[in-house]
C-alpha positions in Angstrom: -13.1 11.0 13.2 -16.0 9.1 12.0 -19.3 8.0 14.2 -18.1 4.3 12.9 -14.8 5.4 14.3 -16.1 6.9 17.0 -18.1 3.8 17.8 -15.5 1.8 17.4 -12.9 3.6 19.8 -15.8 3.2 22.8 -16.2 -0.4 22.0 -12.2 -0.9 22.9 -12.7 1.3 25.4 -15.0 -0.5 27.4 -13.4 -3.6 26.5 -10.1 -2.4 28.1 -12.1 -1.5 30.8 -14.0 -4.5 31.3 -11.2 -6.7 31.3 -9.3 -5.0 34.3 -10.6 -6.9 36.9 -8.6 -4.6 39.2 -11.4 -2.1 39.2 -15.1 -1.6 39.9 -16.6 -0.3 36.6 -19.6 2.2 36.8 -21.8 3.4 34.1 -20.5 6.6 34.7 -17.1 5.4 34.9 -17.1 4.0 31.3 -18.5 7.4 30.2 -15.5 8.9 31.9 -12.8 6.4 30.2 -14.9 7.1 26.5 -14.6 10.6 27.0 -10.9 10.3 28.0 -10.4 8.2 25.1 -12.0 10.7 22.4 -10.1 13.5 24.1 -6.7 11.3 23.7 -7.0 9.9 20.2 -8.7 13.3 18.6 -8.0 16.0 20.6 -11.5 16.3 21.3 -13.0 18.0 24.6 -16.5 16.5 24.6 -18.0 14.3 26.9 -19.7 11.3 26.0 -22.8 11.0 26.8 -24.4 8.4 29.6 -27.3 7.5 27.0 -24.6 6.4 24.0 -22.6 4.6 26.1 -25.4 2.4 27.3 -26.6 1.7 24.0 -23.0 0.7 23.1 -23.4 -1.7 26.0 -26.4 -3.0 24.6 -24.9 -3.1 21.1 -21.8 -5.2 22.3 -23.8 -7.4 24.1 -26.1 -7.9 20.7 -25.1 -10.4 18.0 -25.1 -7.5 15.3 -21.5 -6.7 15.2 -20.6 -10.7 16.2 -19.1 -9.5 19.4 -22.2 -11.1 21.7 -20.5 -9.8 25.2 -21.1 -11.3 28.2 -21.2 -8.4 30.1 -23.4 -8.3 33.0 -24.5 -5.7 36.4 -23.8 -7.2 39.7 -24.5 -5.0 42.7 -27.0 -3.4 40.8 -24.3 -0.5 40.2 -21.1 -2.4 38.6 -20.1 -3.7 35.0 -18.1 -6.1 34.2 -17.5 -9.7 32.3 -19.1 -12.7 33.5 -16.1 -14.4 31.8 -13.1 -13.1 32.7 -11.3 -14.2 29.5 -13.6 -12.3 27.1 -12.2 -9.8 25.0 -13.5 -8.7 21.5 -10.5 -8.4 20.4 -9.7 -11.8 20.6 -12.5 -13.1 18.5 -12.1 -16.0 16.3 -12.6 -14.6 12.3 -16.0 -15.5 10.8 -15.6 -17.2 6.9 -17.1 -14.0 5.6 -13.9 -12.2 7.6 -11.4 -15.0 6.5 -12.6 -14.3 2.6 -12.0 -10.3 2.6 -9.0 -10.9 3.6 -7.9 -13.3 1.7 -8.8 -11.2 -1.3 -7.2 -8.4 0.5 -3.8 -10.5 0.9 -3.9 -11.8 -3.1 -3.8 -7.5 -4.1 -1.5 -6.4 -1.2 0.9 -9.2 -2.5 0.8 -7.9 -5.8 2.8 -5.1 -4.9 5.7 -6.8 -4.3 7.7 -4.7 -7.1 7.2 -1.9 -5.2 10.5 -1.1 -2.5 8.3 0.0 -0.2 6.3 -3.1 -0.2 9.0 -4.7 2.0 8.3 -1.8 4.9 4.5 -4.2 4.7 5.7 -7.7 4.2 6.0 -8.3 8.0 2.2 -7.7 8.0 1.5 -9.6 4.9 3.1 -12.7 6.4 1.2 -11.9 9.6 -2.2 -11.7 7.8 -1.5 -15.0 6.0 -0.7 -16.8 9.0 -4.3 -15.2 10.8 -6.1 -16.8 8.1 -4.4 -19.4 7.1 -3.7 -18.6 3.5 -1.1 -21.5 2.4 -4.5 -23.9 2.7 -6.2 -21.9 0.0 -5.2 -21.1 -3.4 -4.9 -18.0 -5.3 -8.3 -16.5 -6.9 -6.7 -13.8 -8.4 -4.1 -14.0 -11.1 -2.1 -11.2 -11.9 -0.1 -10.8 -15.0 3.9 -10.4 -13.8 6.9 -10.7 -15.9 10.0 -9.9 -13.0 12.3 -9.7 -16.3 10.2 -7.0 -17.5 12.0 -3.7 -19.2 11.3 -0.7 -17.8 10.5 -2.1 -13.9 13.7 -0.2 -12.9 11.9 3.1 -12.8 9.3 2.1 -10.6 10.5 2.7 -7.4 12.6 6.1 -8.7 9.2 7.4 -10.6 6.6 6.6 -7.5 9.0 9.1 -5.3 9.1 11.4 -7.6 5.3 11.5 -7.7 4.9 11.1 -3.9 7.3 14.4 -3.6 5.7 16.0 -6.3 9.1 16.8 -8.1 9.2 18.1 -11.6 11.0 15.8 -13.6 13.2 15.4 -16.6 12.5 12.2 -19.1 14.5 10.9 -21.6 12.1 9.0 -23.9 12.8 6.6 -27.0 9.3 6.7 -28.7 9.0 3.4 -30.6 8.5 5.4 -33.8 10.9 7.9 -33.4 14.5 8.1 -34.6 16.1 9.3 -32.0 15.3 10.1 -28.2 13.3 13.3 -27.2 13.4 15.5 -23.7 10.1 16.2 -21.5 9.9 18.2 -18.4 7.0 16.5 -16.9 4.7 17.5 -14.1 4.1 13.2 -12.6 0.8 11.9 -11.3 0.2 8.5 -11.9 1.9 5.1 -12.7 -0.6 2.1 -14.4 -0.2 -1.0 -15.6 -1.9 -2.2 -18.3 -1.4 -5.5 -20.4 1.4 -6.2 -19.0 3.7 -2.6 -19.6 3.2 0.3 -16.9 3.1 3.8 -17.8 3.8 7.0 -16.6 1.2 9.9 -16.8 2.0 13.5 -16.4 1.5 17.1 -17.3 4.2 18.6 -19.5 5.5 21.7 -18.1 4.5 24.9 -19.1 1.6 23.9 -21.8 0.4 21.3 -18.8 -0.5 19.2 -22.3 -1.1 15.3 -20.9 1.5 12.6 -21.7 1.6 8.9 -21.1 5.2 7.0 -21.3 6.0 3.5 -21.1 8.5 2.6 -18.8 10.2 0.2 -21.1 11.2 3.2 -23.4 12.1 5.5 -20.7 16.2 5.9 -21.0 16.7 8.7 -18.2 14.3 9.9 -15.4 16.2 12.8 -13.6 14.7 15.6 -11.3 14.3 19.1 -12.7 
């Protein structure tokens, strides 16, 4: 894991922490939870130090990353929130924030030829709602044609490359008379004005190839 990461997993940690009022919270009771926490998420046995964990304090309570906490001492021993409804997590989005993901959004929605786009839907929708998308319109225009020839093998082609799989391709070059065989080692799908393309290796002379989907007739694995 990443220090960011790192960072990041003590911040929720403390938060979590913070917020349950059920407990006292020491200093060395935080460094106990960010230790667990490490140990959980990455298997890692080390224990966080007292000194990083206060300057995490200080840095959630700073307006660096936004998160400004109101977290105070009382008893001269215990942490917790002076408001009780505080949670990072529950910060509203800054317009900075709201414009990454809007960008972010316009690309993921892009894929929406892709099968496995649908297992992400659900969290597209969700992400539009968070920032309020249907207010704003789009800023980046992709070329599309649904009607497209070839779009068929997009889904079978992208699991053959996720699997690795040799496969067989039955290809109609545009100046060719009649259909040729390749046994193709498959790496990468682009799109490019408009047509996508399949790149691979040819087996045995490993000799690069790139095939447009709309004059592929047969994709079949070896």
């Amino acid at each position: 894991m990443s220090q960011n990461k790192n960072a990041l997993l003590r911040y929720h940690t403390i938060d979590r922490c913070l917020r349950n009022t059920a407990r006292r919270w020491t200093l060395q009771d935080l460094v106990d939870a960010c230790s667990d926490a490490l140990y959980e998420y990455e298997g890692k046995d080390d224990q966080v130090s007292v000194r990083t964990v206060q300057l995490d304090l200080q840095m959630m309570r700073s307006d660096r990353l936004g998160y400004e906490a109101p977290i105070e001492v009382y008893e001269r021993k215990y942490y917790r929130y002076s408001d009780p409804d505080y949670s990072i997590s529950r910060l509203p989005l800054s317009s900075h924030d709201i414009e990454l993901l809007n960008g972010a959004i316009d690309i993921l929605r892009r894929f929406d030829e892709f099968d496995r786009y649908h297992d992400m839907a659900d969290v597209v929708s969700r992400l539009q709602d968070r920032v309020a998308l249907t207010e704003r319109r789009p800023i980046v225009d992709f070329e599309r044609n649904r009607r497209l020839k070839g779009l068929e093998w997009l889904n079978v082609i992208y699991d053959f490359i996720s699997s690795r799989t040799t496969i067989r391709v039955v290809y109609h070059s545009f100046n060719a008379r009649h259909p040729s065989e390749y046994f193709i080692f498959p790496y990468l799908l682009k799109e490019y004005r408009n047509r996508w393309f399949l790149f691979g290796s040819r087996a045995g002379d490993m000799k690069l190839f790139n095939f447009a989907l709309d004059r592929i007739l047969e994709v079949n694995p070896c």
